[in-house]
N, C-alpha and C positions, 0 to 999 in steps of 0.2 A: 527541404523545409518540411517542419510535420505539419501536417494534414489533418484533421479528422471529421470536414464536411460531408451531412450525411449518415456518421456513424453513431450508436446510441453506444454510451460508455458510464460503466456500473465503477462508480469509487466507494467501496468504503471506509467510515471513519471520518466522512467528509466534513463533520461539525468545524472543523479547527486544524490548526498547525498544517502538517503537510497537506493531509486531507483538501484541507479547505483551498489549498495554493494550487494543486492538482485539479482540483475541479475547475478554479479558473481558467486554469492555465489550457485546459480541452477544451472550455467553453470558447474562448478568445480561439482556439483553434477549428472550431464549428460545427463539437459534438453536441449532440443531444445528450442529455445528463439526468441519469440516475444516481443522488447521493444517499447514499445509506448512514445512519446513525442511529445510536440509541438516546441521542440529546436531542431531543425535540425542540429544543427551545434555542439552542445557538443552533442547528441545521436550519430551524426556518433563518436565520440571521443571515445564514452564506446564501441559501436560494435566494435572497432574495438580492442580494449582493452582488452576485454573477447574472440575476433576471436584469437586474438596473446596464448591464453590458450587455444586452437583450440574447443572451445564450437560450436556449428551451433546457429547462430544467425542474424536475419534478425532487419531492423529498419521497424518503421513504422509511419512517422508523420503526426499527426492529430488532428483536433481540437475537443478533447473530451466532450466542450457543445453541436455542432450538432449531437442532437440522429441520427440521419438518416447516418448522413455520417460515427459515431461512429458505430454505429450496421452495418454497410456494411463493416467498416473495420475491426469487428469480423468473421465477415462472408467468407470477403478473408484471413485472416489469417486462419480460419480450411481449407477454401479450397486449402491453401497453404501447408500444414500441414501434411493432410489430417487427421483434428481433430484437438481438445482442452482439455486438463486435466487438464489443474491450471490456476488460474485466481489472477492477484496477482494486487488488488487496491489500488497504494500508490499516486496516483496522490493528489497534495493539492496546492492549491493559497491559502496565509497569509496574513492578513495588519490588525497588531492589533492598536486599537484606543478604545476610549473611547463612551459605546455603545450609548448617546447621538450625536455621530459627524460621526456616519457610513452614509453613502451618498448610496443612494438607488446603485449606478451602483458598488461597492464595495462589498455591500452585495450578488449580483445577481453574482456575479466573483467567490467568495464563492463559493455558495448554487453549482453553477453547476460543478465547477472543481470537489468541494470536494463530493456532494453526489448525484446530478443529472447521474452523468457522471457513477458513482457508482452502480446506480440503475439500470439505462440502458444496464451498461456492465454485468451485471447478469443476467439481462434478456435475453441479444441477447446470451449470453455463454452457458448457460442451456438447449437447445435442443442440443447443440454438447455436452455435457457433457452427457447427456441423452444418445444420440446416443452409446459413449464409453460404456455406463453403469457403468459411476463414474466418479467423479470430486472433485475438490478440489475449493475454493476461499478461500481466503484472504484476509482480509480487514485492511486496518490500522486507526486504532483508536489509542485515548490517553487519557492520566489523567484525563484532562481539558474534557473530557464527565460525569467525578463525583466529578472534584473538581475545583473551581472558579480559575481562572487563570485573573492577569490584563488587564484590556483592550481587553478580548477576547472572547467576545460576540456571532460575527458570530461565530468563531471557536469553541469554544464550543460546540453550536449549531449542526452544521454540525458533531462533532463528535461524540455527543450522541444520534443522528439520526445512526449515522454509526453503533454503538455498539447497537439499536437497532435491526435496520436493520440485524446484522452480525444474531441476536438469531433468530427472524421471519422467515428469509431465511434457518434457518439450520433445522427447525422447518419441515416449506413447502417441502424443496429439499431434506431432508435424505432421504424421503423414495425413492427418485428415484437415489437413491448412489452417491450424491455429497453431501459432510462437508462443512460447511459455518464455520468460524472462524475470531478470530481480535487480531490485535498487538496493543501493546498501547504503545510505545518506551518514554523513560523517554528524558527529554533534551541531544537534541544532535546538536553539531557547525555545522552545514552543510552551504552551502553556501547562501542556502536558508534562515535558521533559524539564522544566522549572519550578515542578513539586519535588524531583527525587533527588536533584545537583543541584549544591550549594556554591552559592559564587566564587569560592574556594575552586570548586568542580569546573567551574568552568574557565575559570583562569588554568587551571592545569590542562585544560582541552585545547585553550589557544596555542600556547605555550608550544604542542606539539604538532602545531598544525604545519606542513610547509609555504602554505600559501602566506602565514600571519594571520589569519580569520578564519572562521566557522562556515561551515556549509550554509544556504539558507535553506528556505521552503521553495520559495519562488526556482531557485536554481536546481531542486532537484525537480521538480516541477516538471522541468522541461526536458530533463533526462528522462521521464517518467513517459510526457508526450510523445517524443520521438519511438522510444521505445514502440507506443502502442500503436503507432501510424506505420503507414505503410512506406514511409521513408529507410524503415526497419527493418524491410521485408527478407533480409539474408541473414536475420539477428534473432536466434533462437539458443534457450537453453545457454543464458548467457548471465552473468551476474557481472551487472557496473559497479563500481564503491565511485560513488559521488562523493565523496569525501576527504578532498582535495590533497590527497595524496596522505592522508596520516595513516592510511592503514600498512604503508610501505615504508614509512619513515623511521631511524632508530633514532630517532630524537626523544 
């Protein structure tokens, strides 16, 4: 069963869709929560969301391309805390296009939400995780880091950096007792991923799903939890595709 009473656990992105299903989903497991976003106005909507299931949960919004101001808002979060054990990186900016017509300021919107932001917050979380003597991260990856996806170039990109990144770090950080790990959640309607796919889009995602349906929030959620609980404790340097098997399917 995962666990997380006791532990203070950093999501970002947590305004919405996965984000928002992952924070609950720690909170009902009996973390203490740090959600990060730069939506101020739906982030207080989850706090308060997850407060009404009386989790302890704090907002914190910030613009996760400035390293500096990103790494100093890790730093008051442990000093809020007092500590850090889970590190949960769902933060992600979309705009799929055709990799001929990506416009330099699109790409650069990418690269920093999705793995910039990524790399830095591992960095600044690693000496408090150190401190503890163990930690957890989480990273979210997808399909689209091993198999071509329309139009999605940057994104691609950025996520098979991520699923690098997830092995190298678990690599570097085990021996100082923090799991580096990645989600890779198959299609899911978030309100996010329901600007760039058309219903068309996701009739064709069903279509090749083997289960007959779509990933949700809620369920990877819980692949997410586990992960970061100590339920996990032999599970490093690992990437799951919650994705109920389409990334294996030749359908």
């Amino acid at each position: 069963m995962a666990v997380l009473t006791g532990k203070t656990v950093i999501v970002t992105g947590a305004a919405g869709g996965i984000g928002r299903a992952i924070a609950q989903e720690a909170g009902r497991a009996g973390a203490r929560l740090a959600l990060v976003d730069a939506d101020a106005a739906r982030l207080g909507e989850t706090v308060k969301a997850i407060q009404s299931d009386g989790a302890e949960v704090l907002p914190w919004v910030v613009d996760m391309t400035d390293r500096v101001l990103w790494q100093k808002t890790i730093d008051d979060i442990a000093a809020h805390f007092g500590g850090i054990d889970v590190m949960v990186n769902n933060a992600m900016w979309v705009r799929y296009e055709p990799m001929a017509e990506v416009q330099e300021d699109v790409y650069r919107r990418q690269m920093a939400i999705g793995l910039d932001a990524v790399y830095w917050g591992i960095q600044a979380v690693t000496p408090h995780m150190i401190a503890r003597g163990a930690g957890s991260v989480v990273n979210m990856t997808s399909p689209a880091s091993v198999h071509g996806i329309p139009n999605g170039s940057v994104y691609a990109a950025v996520k098979g950096a991520i699923s690098a990144l997830t092995r190298q770090c678990a690599v570097e950080l085990g021996q100082k007792g923090i799991r580096v790990n990645a989600v890779a959640p198959g299609p899911i309607p978030t309100p996010g991923t329901m600007r760039v796919v058309d219903e068309d889009g996701w009739k064709k995602r069903l279509v090749r799903s083997p289960l007959g349906r779509l990933s949700t929030p809620e369920g990877v959620a819980r692949v997410v939890v586990f992960l970061a609980s100590d339920a996990a404790d032999c599970v490093n340097g690992d990437v799951v595709f919650a994705d109920g098997g389409r990334s294996v399917s030749a359908m």
